[in-house]
C-alpha positions in Angstrom: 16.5 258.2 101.2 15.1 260.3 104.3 17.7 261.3 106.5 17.9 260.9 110.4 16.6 263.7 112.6 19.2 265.0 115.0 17.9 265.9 118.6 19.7 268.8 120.6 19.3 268.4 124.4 17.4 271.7 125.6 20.4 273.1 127.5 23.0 272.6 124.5 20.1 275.4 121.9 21.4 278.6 122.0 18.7 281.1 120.6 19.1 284.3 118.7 19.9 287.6 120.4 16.5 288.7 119.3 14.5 286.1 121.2 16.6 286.0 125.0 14.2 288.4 126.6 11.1 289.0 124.1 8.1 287.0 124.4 5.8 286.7 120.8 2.5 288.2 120.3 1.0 284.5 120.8 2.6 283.8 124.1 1.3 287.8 125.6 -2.2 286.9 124.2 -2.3 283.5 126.3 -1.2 285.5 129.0 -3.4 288.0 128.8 -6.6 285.0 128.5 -4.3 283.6 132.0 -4.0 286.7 133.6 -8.3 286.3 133.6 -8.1 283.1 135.4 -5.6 284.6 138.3 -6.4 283.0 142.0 -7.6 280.0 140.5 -6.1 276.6 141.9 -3.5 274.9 140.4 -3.1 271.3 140.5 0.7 270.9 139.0 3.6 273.2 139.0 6.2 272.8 137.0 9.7 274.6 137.0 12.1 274.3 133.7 12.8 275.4 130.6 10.2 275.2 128.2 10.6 275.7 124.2 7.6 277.7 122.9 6.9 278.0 118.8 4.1 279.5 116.5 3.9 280.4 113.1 4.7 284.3 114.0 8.2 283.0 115.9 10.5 279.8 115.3 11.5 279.4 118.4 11.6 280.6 121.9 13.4 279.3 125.2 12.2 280.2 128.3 14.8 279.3 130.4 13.4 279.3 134.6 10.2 279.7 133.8 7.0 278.2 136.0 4.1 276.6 134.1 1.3 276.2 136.3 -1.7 274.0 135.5 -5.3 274.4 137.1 -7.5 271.6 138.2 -9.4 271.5 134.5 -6.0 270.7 132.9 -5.6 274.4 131.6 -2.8 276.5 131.8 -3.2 279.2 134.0 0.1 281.0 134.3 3.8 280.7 132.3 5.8 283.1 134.6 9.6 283.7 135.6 10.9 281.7 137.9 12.2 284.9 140.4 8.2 284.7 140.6 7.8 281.4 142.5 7.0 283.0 146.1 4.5 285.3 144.7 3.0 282.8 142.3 2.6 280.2 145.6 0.2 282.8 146.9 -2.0 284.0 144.5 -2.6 280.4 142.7 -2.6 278.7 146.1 0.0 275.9 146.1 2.9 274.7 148.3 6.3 275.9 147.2 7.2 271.9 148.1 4.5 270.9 145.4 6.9 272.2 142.4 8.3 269.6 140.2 11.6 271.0 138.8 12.4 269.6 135.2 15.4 267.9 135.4 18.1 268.6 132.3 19.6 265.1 130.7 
């Protein structure tokens, strides 16, 4: 008999000490491709905490981050949120155009 799967809303996951501040070797090497595609245009902004996982790290919350997507549906930056104002200019978008993630 399988058992059920229990969800845990975003804001109730507590992660390690060891993965609060540090960022994976998967996640720097995407920003390092980003960091290639910088002044590009974004079409969406979004504003949140996003849960990032690959087979080096289990699990890592990135709590106020901004996850901006270009006009060929690619990411082109995952950035602190302290970074909005500088973000707005160099990708070209309106501070107003953010969608912020709302928590449940």
């Amino acid at each position: 008999m399988a058992s059920a799967v229990r969800w845990t809303p975003a804001d109730q996951i507590k992660p390690p000490w060891c993965c609060r501040r540090l960022r994976c070797p998967a996640l720097n090497a995407s920003l390092d491709r980003m960091a290639n595609s910088k002044g590009a245009d974004v079409s969406r902004v979004f504003r949140g905490t996003f849960i990032h996982a690959t087979p080096q790290t289990a699990l890592q919350i990135l709590e106020d981050h901004l996850v901006g997507v270009d006009t060929d549906g690619k990411i082109a930056f995952i950035e602190n949120g302290a970074e909005l104002n500088r973000l707005s200019q160099t990708f070209r978008f309106s501070l107003s155009d953010v969608t912020q993630l709302a928590q449940q």
